[in-house]
C-alpha positions in Angstrom: 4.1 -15.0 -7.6 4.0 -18.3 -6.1 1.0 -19.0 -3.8 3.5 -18.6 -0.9 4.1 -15.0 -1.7 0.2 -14.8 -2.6 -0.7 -16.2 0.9 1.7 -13.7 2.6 0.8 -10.7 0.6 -2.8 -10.8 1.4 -2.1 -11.5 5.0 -0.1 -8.4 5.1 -1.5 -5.9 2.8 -5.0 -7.1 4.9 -3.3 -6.0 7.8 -1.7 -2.8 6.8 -5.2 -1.6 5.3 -6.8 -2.1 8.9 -4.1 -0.2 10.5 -4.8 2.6 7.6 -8.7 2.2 8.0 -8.1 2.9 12.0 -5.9 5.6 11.3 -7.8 7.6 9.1 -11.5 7.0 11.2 -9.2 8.0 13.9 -8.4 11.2 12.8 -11.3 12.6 10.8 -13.6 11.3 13.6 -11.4 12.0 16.6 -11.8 7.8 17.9 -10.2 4.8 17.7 -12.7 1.8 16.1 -12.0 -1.0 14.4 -13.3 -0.3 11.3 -12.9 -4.0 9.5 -16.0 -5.9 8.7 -14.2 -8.8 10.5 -13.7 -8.7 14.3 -10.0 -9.0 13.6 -6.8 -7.0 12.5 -7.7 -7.6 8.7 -9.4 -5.8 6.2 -8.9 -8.2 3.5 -10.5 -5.9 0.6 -6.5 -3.9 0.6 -4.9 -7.8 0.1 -7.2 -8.4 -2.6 -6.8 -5.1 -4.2 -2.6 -5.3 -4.1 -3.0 -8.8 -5.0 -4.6 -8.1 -8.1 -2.9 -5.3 -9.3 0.2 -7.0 -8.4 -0.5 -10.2 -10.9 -2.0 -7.7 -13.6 1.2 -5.8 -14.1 3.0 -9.3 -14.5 0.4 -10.3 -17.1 0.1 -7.1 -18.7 4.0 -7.0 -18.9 4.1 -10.9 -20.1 1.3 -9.9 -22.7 3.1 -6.8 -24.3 6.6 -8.7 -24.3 8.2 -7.0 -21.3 9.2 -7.4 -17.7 6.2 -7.6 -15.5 8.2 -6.7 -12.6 6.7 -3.6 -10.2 10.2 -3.1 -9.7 10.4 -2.0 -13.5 7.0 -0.8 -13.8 6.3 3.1 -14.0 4.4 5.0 -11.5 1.7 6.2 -13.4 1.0 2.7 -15.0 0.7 1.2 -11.1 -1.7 4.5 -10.3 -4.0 3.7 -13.2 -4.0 -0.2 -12.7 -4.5 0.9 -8.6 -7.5 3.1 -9.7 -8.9 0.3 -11.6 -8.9 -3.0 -9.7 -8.8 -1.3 -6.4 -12.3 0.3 -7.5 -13.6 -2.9 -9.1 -13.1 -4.7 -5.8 -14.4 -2.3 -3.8 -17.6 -2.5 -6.0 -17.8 -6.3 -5.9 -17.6 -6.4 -2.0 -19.8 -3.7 -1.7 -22.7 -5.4 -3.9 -21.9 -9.1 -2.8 -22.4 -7.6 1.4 -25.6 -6.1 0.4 -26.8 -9.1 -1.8 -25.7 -11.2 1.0 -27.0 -9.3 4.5 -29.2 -6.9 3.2 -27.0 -4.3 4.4 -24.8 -1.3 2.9 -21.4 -1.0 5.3 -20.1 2.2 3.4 -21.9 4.8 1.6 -20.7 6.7 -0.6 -23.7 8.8 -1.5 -23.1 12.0 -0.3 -19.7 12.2 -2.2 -19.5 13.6 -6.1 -19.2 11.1 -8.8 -20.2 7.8 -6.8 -21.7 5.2 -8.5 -24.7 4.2 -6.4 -22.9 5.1 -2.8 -20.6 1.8 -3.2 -17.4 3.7 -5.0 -16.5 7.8 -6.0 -14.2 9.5 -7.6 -12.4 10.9 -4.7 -11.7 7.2 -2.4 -10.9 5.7 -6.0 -8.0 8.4 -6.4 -7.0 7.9 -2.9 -6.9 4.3 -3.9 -5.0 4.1 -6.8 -1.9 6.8 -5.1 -2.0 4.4 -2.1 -1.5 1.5 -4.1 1.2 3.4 -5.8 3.2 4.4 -3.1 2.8 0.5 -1.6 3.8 -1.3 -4.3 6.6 1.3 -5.2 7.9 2.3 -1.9 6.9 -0.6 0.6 6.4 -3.6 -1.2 10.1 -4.0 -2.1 10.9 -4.1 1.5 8.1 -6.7 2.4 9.2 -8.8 -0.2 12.6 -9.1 0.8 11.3 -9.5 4.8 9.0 -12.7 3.3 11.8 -14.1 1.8 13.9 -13.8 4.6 11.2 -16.0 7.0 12.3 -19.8 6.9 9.8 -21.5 4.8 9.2 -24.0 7.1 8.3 -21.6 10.0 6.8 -19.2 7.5 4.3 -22.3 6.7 3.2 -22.7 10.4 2.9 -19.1 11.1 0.3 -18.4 8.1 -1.5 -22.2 8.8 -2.3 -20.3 12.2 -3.2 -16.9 10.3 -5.5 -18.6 7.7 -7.2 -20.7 10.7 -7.8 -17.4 12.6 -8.7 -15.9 9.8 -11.4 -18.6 8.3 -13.2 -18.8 12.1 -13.0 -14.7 12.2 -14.5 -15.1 8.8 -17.1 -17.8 10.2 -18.0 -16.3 13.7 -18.5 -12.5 11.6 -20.9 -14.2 9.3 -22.9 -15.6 11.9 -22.8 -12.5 14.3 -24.5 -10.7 11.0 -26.9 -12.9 10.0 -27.7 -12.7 13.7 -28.0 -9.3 13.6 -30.5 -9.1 10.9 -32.8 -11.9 12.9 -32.8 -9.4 15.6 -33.8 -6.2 13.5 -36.6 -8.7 12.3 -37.7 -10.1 15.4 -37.5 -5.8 16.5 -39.2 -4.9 13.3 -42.1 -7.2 13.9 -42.8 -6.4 17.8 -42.8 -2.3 16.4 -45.5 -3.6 14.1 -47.3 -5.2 17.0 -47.5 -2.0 18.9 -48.7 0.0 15.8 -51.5 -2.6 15.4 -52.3 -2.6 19.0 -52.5 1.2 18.8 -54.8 1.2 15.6 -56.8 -1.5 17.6 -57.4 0.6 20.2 -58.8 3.2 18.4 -60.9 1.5 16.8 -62.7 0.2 19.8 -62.7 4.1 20.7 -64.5 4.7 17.7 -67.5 2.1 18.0 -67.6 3.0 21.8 -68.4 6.6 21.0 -71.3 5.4 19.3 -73.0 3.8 22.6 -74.1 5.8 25.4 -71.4 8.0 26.9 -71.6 5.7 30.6 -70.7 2.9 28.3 -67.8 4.5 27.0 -66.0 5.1 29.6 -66.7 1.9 31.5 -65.1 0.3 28.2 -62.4 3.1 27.4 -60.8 2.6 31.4 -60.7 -1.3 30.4 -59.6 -1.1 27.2 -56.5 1.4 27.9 -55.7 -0.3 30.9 -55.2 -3.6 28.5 -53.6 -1.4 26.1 -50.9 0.0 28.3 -49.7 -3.2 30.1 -49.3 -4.6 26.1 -47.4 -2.2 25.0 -45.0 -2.0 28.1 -44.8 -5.5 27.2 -44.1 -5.4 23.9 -41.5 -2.1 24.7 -39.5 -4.4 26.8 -38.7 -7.5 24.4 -37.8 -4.2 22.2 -35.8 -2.9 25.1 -34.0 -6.4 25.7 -32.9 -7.5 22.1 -31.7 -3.5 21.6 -29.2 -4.3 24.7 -28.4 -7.5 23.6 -27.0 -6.4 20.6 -24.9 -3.2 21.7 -23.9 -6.0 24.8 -20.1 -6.0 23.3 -19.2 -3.2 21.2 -15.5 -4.8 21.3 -16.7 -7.6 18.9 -19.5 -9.3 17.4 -23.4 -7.4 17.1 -22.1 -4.1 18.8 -18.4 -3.5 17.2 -20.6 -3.9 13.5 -22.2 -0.5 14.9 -19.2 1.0 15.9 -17.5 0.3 13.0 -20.1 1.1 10.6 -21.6 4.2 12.0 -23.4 4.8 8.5 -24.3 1.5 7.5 -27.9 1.4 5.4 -30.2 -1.4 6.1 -32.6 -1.9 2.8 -34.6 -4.1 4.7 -34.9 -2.7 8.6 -33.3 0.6 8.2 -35.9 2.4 10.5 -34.6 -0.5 13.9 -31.3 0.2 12.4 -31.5 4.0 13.8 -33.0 3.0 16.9 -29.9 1.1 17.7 -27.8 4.1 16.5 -29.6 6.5 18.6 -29.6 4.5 21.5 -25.6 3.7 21.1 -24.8 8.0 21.2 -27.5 8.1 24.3 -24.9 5.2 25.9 -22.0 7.5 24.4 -23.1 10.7 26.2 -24.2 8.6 29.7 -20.7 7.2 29.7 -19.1 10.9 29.5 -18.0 11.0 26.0 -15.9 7.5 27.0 -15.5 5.5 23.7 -16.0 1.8 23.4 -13.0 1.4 21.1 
């Protein structure tokens, strides 16, 4: 493959893995999301996973002294090598996201024979079939459609793509790094209102040991403070709750959409608040999705 084919591929296969992401949330969930960790039509994990398995069974082939063609190869070998590197991948992007935002966007957990919730048994078969059936059924087709493209407009068109692609890739990165200021900036106001709370009770506690006249001249003051704190304190909570489920379409909001069982190691506990409050929005709005 020449990086022309390798540019287009990716592009593609990206695409066609977000349309079978959508697809499949769509029916075992009953709604249309865009499940990509990018805000666009691309899930580029499927481009790198046919990419690789696409330039292994041409090394492989090279290496053993045959044709590494997929047009030659058997079904089986491309299930096995599917299973493999589609997995692998899956594992890598899994562990770099949560190295990099703190966050787990999949979990595989509840599943038998996962590997710490980031790949099973049961998506890795899916994967390897899939991969299969692409590369033996629909990649002889796409080929031949890439090839017909003249190469000079074929070079503009995936200048464009890349461009989009690289700010998608920019703007996503941001949005989530953003995201996790917020749970902090959340995580530390809750924190406030515990410590308020425990404040208060310990004033409670020395007042009790004046004379009962005292007490209550001191409790009325002390709650009234008390209460107007921690309305304060409720709405910053309340503001940066609605500014990130602002636009579920993109950005904060669409990362909770599309991740309705994403793990937060750090500020897993605002990370629920968020989700609760999103199905309260849900069931105000009728049921309506934000798709």
């Amino acid at each position: 493959m020449s990086i022309y084919d390798i540019l287009w591929f990716f592009m593609i296969y990206a695409l066609i893995g977000w349309a079978i992401e959508v697809s499949y949330h769509a029916v075992t969930m009953g709604k249309v999301v865009n499940r990509g960790f990018l805000n666009g039509p691309v899930c580029p994990v499927y481009g790198c996973g046919v990419i690789s398995v696409l330039a292994v069974v041409r090394w492989v082939g090279e290496a053993l002294g045959f044709s590494g063609n997929i047009e030659t190869a058997s079904t089986p070998i491309l299930f096995l090598v599917g299973i493999c590197f589609a997995t692998t991948i899956e594992l890598l992007a899994g562990v770099l996201l949560d190295m990099l935002f703190h966050a787990r966007w999949w979990d595989y957990s509840k599943e038998r024979f996962n590997f710490r919730g980031y790949i099973c048994l049961k998506f890795s078969i899916i994967w390897g079939l899939a991969i299969a059936f692409v590369l033996r059924v629909v990649h002889p087709g796409i080929k031949k459609i890439v090839d017909l493209i003249p190469v000079t407009f074929a070079c503009i068109i995936l200048v464009i793509l890349y461009l989009v692609f690289l700010l998608d890739l920019v703007m996503t990165t941001l949005s989530v790094l953003k995201l996790n200021k917020q749970l902090e900036m959340m995580k530390e106001l809750q924190d406030s209102i515990l410590k308020l709370s425990d404040g208060m009770s310990e004033v409670i506690a020395e007042g009790t040991l004046h004379t009962v006249r005292k007490l209550e001249e001191g409790q009325d003051k002390v709650k009234e403070g008390y209460e107007e704190k921690k309305k304060e304190l409720e709405e910053k909570i309340e503001h940066i709750q609605k500014s990130i489920l602002y636009h579920r379409l993109f950005g904060m909001g669409r990362i909770f959409m599309a991740f309705p069982e994403m793990q937060h190691r750090r500020y897993q506990d605002m990370v629920d608040k968020i989700r609760k409050r999103l199905g309260g929005m849900a069931e105000n709005d009728g049921g309506r999705h934000y798709e």
